[in-house]
DOZA-898769 format. One record per residue (C-alpha): x, y, z; residue number from 1; residue in one letter. Coordinates in steps of 0.25 Angstrom, whole numbers. Example, Ala and Ser with C-alpha at 12.3 -4.5 7.8 and 13.67 -1.06 7.14 Angstrom:
2
+-------+-------+-------+-----+----+
|  east | north |    up |   i | aa |
+-------+-------+-------+-----+----+
|    49 |   -18 |    31 |   1 |  A |
|    55 |    -4 |    29 |   2 |  S |
+-------+-------+-------+-----+----+
This chain:
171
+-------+-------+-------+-----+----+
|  east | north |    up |   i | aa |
+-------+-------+-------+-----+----+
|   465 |   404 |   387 |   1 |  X |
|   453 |   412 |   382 |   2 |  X |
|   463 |   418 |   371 |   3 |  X |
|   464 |   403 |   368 |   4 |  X |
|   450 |   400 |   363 |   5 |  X |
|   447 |   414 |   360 |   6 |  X |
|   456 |   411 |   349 |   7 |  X |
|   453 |   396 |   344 |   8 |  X |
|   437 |   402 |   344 |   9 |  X |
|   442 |   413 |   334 |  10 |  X |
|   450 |   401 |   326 |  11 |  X |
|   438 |   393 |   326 |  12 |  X |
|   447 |   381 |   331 |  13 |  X |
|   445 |   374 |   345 |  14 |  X |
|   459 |   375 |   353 |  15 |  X |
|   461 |   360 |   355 |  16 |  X |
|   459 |   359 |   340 |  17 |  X |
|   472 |   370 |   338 |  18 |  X |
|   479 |   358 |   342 |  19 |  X |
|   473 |   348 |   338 |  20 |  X |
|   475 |   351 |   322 |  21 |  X |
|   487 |   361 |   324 |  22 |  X |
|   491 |   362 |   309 |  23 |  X |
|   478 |   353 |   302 |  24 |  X |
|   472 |   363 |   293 |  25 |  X |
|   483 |   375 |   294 |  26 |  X |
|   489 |   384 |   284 |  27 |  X |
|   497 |   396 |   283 |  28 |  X |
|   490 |   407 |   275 |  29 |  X |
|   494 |   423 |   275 |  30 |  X |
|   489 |   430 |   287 |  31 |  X |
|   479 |   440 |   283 |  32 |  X |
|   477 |   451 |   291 |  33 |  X |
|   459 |   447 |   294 |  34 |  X |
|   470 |   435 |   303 |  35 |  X |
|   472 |   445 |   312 |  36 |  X |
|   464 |   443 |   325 |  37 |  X |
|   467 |   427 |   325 |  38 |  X |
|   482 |   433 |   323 |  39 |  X |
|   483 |   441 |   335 |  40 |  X |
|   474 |   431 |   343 |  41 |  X |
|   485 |   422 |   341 |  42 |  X |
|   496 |   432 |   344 |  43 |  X |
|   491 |   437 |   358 |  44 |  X |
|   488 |   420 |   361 |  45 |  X |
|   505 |   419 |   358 |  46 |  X |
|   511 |   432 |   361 |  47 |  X |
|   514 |   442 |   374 |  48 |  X |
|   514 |   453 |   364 |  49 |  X |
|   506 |   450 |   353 |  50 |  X |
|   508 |   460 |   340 |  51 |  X |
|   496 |   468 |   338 |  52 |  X |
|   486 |   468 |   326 |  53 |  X |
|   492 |   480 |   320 |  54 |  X |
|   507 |   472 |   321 |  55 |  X |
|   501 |   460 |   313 |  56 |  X |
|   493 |   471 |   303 |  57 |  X |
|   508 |   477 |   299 |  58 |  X |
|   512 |   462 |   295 |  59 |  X |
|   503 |   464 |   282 |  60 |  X |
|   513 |   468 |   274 |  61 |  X |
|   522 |   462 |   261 |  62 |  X |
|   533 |   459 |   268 |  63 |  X |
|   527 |   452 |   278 |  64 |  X |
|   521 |   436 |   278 |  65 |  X |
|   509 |   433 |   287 |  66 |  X |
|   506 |   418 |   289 |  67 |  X |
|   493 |   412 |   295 |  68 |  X |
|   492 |   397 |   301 |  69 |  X |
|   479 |   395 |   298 |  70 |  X |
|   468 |   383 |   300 |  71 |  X |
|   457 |   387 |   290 |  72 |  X |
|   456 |   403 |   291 |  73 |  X |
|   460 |   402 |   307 |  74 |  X |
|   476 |   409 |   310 |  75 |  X |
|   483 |   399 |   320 |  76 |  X |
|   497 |   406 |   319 |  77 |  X |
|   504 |   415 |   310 |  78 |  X |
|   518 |   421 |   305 |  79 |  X |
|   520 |   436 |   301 |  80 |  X |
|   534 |   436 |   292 |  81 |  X |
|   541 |   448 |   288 |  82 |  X |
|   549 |   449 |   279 |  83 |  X |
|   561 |   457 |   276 |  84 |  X |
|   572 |   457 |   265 |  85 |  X |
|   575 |   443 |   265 |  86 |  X |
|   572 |   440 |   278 |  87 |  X |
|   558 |   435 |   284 |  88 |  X |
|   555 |   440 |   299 |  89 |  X |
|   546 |   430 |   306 |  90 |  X |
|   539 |   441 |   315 |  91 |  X |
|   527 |   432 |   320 |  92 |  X |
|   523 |   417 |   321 |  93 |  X |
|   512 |   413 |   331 |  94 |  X |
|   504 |   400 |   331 |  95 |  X |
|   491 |   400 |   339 |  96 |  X |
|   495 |   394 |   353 |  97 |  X |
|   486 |   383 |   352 |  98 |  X |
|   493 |   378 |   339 |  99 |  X |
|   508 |   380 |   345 | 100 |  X |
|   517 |   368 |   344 | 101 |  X |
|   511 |   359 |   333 | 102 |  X |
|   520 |   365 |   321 | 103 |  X |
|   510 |   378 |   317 | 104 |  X |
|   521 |   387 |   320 | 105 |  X |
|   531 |   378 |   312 | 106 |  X |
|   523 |   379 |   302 | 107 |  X |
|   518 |   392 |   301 | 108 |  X |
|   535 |   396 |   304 | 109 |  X |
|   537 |   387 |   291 | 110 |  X |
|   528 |   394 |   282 | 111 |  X |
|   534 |   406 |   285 | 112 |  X |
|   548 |   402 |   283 | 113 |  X |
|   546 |   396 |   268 | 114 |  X |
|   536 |   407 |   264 | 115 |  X |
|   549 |   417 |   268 | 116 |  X |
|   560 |   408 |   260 | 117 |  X |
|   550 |   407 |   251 | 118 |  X |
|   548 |   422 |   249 | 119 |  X |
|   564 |   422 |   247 | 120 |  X |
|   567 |   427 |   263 | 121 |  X |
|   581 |   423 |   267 | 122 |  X |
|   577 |   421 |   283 | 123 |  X |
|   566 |   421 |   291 | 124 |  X |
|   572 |   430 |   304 | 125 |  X |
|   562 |   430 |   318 | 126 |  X |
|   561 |   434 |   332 | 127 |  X |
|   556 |   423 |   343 | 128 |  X |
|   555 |   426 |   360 | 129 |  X |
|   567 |   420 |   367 | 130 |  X |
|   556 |   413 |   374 | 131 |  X |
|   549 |   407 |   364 | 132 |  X |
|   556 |   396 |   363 | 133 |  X |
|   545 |   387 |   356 | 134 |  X |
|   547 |   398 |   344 | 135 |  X |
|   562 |   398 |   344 | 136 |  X |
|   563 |   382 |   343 | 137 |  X |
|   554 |   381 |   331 | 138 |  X |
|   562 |   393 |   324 | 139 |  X |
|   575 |   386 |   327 | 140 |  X |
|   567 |   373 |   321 | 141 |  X |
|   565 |   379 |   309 | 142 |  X |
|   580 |   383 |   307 | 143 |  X |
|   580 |   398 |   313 | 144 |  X |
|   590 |   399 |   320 | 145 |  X |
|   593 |   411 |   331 | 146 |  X |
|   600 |   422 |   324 | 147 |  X |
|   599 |   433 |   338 | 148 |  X |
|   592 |   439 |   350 | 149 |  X |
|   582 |   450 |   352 | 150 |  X |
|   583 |   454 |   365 | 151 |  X |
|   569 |   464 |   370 | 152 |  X |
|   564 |   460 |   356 | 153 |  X |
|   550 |   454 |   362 | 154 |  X |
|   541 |   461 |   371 | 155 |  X |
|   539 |   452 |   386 | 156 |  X |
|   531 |   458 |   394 | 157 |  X |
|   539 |   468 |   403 | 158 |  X |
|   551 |   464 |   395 | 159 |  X |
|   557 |   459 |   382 | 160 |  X |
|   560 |   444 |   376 | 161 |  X |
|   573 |   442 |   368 | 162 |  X |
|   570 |   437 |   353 | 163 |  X |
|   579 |   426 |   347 | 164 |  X |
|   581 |   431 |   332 | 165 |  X |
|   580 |   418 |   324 | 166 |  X |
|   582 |   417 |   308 | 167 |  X |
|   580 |   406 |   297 | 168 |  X |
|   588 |   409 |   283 | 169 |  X |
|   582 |   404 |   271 | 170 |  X |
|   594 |   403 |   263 | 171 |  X |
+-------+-------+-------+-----+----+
């Protein structure tokens, strides 16, 4: 896809590479708002109905943790965290496509959860497509387990996709 190597030129890093290497050199810093455009290139590669720039702006807030998977300075996925009482709200976690399947989302999902019970969060509570089932196995891997349905919650074309509501408690 043009999207494709539009993307790896503006990480610098050649696709096969992405694959190559998938988590040699990578760490998780806070994402910073100057992350932006590698943010949203990556979220219109993986989503139907990516959230806009304004949508990721509104996420610099105290009560919100932004997460970068980076190689170097370069933003290969990211999780936005909001958190609320006790209770932290995995609102988005994408992994650059290339990247998929070789434990980056893991990873990255990790980080998130410790840094919450870390942060003294009771459970970590989120929304995933009925579809997406890749998503839904690694949440039920990691000891989510499925707590409802959100039927009409995502937006699918002409239509709307059921959520399954999933939850991981702390203590």
């Amino acid at each position: 896809m043009g999207s494709d190597k539009a993307l790896s030129s503006a990480l610098m890093i050649a696709p096969d590479s992405l694959r190559e290497l998938p988590l040699q050199g990578v760490a998780i810093r806070p994402l910073l708002p100057g992350d932006l455009v590698r943010v949203q290139e990556i979220e219109r590669l993986s989503h139907s109905h990516p959230w806009s720039e304004s949508v990721f702006l509104d996420c610099f807030q105290d009560n919100y943790r932004l997460w970068a998977l980076a190689r170097e300075e370069q933003v290969l996925g990211y999780a936005i965290v909001n958190y609320m009482v006790d209770e932290a709200h995995l609102l988005n976690i994408c992994i650059h496509p290339d990247i998929r399947g070789c434990g980056a989302g893991r990873y990255l999902l990790r980080h998130a959860l410790a840094e919450a019970a870390h942060d003294g969060m009771a459970m970590m509570i989120l929304e995933v497509r009925e579809s997406n089932q890749g998503a839904a196995a690694l949440y039920l891997s990691e000891g989510f387990e499925e707590i409802g349905r959100r039927p009409g919650y995502y937006p699918n074309g002409a239509t709307r996709e059921t959520a399954r509501v999933m939850s991981l408690r702390f203590t």
